[in-house]
C-alpha positions in Angstrom: 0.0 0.0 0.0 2.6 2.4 0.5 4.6 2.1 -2.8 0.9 2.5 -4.2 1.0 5.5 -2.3 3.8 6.5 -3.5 3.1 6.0 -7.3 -0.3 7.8 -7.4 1.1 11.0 -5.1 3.9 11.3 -8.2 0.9 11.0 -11.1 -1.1 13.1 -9.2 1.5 16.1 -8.6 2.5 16.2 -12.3 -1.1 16.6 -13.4 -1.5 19.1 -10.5 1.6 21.1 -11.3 0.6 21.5 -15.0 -2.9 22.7 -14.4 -1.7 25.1 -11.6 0.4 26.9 -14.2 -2.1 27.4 -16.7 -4.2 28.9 -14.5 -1.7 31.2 -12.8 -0.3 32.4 -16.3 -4.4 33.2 -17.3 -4.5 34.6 -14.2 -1.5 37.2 -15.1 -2.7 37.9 -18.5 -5.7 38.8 -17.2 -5.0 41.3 -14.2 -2.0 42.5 -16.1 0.5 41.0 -13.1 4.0 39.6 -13.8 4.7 36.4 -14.5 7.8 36.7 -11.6 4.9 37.7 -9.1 2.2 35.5 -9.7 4.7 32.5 -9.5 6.2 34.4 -6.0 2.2 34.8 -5.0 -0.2 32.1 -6.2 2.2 29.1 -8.0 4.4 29.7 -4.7 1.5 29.7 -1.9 -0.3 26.8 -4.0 2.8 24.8 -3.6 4.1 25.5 -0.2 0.6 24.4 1.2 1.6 21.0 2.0 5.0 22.5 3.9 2.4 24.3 5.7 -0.1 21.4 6.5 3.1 19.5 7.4 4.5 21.8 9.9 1.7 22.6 11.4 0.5 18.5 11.9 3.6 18.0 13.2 4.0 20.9 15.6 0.6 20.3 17.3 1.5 16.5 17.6 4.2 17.3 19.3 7.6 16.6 16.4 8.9 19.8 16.2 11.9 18.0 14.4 9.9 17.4 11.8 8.4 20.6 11.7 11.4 23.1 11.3 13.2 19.7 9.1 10.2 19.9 6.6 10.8 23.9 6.0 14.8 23.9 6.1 15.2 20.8 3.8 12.7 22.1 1.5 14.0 25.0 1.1 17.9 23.2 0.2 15.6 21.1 -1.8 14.0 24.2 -3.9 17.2 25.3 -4.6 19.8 22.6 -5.4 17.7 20.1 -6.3 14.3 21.9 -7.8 15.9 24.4 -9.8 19.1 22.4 -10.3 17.1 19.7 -12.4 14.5 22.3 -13.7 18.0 23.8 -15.3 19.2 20.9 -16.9 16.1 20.3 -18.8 15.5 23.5 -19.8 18.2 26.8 -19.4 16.7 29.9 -17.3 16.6 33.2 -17.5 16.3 34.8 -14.4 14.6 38.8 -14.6 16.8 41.7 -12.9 13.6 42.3 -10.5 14.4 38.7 -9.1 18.3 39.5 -8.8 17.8 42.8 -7.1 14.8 42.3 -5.1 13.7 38.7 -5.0 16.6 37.2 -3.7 17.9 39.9 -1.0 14.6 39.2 0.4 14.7 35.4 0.2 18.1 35.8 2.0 17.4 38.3 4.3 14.4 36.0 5.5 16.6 32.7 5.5 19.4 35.0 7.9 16.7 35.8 10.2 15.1 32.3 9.9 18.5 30.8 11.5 18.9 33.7 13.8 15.6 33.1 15.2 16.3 29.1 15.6 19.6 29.4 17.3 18.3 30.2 21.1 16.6 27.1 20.8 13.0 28.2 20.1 11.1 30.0 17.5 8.5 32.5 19.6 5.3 33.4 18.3 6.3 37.3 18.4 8.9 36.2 15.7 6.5 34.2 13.3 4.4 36.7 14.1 6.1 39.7 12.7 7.3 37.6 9.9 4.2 36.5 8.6 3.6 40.4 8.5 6.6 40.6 6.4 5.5 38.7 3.9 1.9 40.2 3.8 3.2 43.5 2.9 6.3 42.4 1.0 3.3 40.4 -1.5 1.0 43.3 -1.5 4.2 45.8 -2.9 4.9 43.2 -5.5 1.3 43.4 -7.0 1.1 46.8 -6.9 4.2 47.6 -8.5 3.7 44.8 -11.0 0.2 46.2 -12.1 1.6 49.8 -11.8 4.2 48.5 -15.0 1.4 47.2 -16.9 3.5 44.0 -17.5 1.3 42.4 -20.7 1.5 38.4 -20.8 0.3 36.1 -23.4 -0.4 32.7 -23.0 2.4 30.1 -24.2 0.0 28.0 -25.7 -2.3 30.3 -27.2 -5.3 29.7 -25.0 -6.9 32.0 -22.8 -9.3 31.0 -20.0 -11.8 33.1 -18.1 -11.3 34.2 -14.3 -13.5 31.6 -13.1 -11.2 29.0 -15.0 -8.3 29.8 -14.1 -9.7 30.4 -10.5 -11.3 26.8 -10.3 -7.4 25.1 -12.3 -5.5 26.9 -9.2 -8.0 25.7 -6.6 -8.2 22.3 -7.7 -4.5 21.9 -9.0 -3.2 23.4 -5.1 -5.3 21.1 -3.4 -4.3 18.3 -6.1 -0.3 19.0 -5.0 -1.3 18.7 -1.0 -2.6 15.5 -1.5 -0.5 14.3 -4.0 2.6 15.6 -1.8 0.3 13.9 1.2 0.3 10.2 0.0 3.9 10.2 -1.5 4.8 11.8 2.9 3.2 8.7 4.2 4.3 6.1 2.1 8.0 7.4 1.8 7.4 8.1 5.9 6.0 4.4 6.5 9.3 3.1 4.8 11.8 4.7 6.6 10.2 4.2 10.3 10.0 0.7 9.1 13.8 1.3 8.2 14.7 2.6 11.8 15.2 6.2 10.5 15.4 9.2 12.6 13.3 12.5 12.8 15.5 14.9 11.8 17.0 12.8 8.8 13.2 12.3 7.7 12.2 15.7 8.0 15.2 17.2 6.1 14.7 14.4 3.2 11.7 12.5 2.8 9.5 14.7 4.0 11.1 17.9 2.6 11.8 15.8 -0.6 7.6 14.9 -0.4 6.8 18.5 0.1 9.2 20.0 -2.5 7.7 17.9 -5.3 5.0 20.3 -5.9 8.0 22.8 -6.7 9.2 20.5 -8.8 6.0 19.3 -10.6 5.0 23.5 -11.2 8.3 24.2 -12.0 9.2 22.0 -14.8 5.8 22.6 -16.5 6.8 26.5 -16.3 9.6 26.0 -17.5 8.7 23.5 -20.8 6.0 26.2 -21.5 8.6 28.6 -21.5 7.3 30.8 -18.5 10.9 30.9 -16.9 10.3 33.8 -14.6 7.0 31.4 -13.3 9.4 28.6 -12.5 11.9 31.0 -10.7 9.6 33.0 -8.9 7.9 29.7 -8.0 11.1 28.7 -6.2 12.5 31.9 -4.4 8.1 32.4 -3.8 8.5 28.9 -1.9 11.5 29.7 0.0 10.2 32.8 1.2 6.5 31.7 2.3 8.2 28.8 3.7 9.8 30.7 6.5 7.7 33.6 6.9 4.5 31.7 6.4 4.8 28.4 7.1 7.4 28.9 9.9 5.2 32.4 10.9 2.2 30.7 11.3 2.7 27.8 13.2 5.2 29.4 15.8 2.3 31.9 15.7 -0.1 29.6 17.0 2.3 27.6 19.3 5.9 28.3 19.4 8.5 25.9 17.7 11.5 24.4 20.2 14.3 24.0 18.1 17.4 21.1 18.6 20.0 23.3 17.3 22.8 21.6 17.9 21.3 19.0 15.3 19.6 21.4 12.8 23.1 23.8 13.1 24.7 21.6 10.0 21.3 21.9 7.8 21.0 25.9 8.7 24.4 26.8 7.7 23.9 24.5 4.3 20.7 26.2 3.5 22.2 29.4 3.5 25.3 28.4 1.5 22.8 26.8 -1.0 21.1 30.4 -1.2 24.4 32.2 -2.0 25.7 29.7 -4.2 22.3 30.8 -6.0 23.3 34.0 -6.7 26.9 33.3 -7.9 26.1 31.2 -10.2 23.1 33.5 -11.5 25.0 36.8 -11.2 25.3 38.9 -14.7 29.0 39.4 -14.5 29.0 40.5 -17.9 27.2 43.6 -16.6 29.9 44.1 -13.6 32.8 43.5 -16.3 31.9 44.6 -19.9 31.5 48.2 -18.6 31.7 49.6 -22.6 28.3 48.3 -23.1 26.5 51.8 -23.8 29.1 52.5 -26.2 29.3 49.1 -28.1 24.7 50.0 -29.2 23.8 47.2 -26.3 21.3 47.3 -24.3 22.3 47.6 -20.8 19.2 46.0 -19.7 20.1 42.4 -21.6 23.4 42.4 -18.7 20.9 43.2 -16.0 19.0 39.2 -16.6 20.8 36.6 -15.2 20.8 33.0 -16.4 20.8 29.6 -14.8 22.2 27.3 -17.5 22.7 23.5 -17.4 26.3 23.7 -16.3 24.9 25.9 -13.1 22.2 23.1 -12.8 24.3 20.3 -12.8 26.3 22.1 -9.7 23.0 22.8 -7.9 22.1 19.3 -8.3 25.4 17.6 -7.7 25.6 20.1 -4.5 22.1 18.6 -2.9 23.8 14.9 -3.8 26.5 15.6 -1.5 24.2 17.4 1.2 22.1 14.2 1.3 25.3 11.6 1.2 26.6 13.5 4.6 23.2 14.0 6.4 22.9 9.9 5.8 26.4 8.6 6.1 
């Protein structure tokens, strides 16, 4: 039963992913929003609802381990593994709005994330005041975004109404929870059975489980060609991760945290997020400074691109994570 489990959470978050991304790119067309923000607003809160569900389940049941594992090995999963094998299948552009704005706050909230868990507990006046973060940080992105009047066409040439694309990112977020759901317990099932701890599960299988969506959403972004959907997707995640997921459950009963066993997995989530932004950084903006006299376009140097080589480190990066965590 739980390989079955297993199976039919995979099937069930690939058809979930792909439906969640036609909607959110109708949605977009239609209120005249970014791709970049609707994939940091609604792909990214559709697919961190089962980190949510997660964290929450297993901070009122009393696994805190679990809990803060789920949100820190998801997020070292978003990064190295998501994007690293969304790369290698297909290159990505990454917007200058993501470089200069995007990212400083995805690390900014991963600092403070790490600060916060290393007295040993995460209040609930500190997911409290997160979570308010991210409310207004989201707001500013859609105002700003409809204030450009950012036009977006459909990849495939279809438009749908509100309603539709409503009902596709209703159905499709609670498609990836349940998918992301069955594959938890079935992977979960195995490695108790296995003798596995809390921590390692939280940090892999069950940030593995809950990353999938991610996954799922991001690769069908990215084959549709909506890059800045399957970036925004990821730094989105990462951010309503900690401020949201993290926010609201400490929030509502605050988080202990074993830091002296969670120390290691902090310090590689963070590395992961710089690592990001080397590898991403236009340095042919910082080094070809005769640009304006050459006839190019400054703004071509601002994008930054995430290539196959650059997945192939993410990736190879999460390999190595995983082989210490487990060995």
């Amino acid at each position: 039963m739980d390989y079955i489990k297993l199976v039919g959470g995979l099937i069930l978050l690939v058809l979930s992913g792909d439906y969640l991304v036609k909607g959110a790119v109708s949605i977009a067309s239609k209120f005249k929003i970014s791709p970049l923000v609707i994939g940091m607003t609604i792909v990214a809160f559709g697919t961190s609802a089962p980190e949510l569900l997660v964290s929450m389940q297993a901070a009122f049941k009393g696994n805190p381990e679990i809990a803060i594992g789920n949100v820190v090995g998801s997020n070292i999963a978003n990064i190295a593994l998501i994007l690293g094998v969304t790369a290698i299948i297909y290159p990505l552009v990454v917007s200058r709005n993501s470089i200069r704005i995007d990212w400083p706050v995805m690390m900014v909230s991963t600092l403070l994330f790490t600060w916060a868990a290393s007295d040993g507990r995460i209040s609930s006046w500190e997911g409290g005041l997160g979570f308010a973060f991210l409310i207004i940080f989201t707001i500013c992105q859609i105002y700003f975004s409809r204030k450009n009047h950012v036009h977006v066409d459909d990849p495939e040439g279809k438009t749908h109404s509100i309603l539709v694309s409503a009902i596709f990112i209703v159905l499709s977020s609670v498609g990836l929870a349940m998918g992301a759901r069955f594959l938890i317990e079935g992977a979960s099932n195995i490695a108790f059975s296995w003798g596995v701890s809390e921590r390692i599960i939280g940090v892999t299988i069950v940030a593995f489980g809950t990353s999938l969506p991610e996954l799922a959403a991001s690769i069908s972004a990215a084959l549709k060609k909506e890059t800045d959907i399957a970036v925004g997707n990821i730094v989105g995640s990462n951010i309503f991760n900690i401020l949201s997921v993290i926010g609201l459950t400490s929030l509502v009963k605050p988080i202990p945290v074993n830091w002296e066993g969670f120390e290691i997995d902090f310090v590689v989530m963070i590395l992961f997020s710089v690592l990001l932004m080397l590898i991403i950084l236009p340095y042919k903006q910082l080094f070809f400074l005769d640009v304006a006299e050459k006839g190019i376009d400054r703004e071509f140097f601002a994008e930054g691109k995430l290539g196959r080589i650059g997945g192939v480190i993410l990736f190879l990066g999460y390999i190595y994570y995983i082989y210490i965590i487990l060995v």
